[in-house]
N, C-alpha and C positions, 0 to 999 in steps of 0.2 A: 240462316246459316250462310257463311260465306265459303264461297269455291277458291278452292287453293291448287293453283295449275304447278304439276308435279313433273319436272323435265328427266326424262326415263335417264338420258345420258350421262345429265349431272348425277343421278344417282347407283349405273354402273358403275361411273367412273372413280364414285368414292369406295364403292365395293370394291371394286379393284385395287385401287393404289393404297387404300388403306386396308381394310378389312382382311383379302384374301390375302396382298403381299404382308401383313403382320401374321400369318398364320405362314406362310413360307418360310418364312426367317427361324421363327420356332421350330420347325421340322428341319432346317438346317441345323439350327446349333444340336440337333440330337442325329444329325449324320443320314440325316431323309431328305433326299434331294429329289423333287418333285420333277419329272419331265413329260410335256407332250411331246407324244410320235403320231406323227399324222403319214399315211400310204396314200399318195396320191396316185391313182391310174388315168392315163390318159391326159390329154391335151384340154380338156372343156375352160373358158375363161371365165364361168359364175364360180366352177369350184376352185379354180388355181387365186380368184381374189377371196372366198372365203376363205382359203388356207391362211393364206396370208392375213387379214384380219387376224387370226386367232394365232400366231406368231407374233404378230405385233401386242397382240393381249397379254400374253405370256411373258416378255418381255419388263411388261407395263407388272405385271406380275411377280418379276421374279423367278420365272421357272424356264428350266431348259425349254428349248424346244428342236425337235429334228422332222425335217420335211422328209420322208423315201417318196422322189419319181418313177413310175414308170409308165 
């Protein structure tokens, strides 16, 4: 049997720009507009880059996204 090395990122990343954004589009054209809202508390810089990540996902996605700081 041979080993077939499976790159995790290549394979988000086609979930993402294909997969999940062709399932957006579809909830668009029937007036379902998908948005993440993220509440971010406090100043921490692991969670203000995670945020961010997953805005940028969203994005890559096709889906709103709204940050609340506080």
């Amino acid at each position: 049997m041979v080993a077939k090395v499976i790159s995790g990122r290549e394979v988000a990343e086609t979930i993402l720009t294909t997969d999940l954004k062709n399932k957006v589009i579809e909830l668009n054209k029937k007036n379902i507009n998908p948005k993440l809202v993220v509440i971010l508390v406090g100043d921490m810089k692991a969670s203000a880059s995670y945020v961010a990540q997953k805005e940028k996902f969203a994005v890559k996605a096709g889906i709103q996204s709204d940050v609340m700081r506080f």
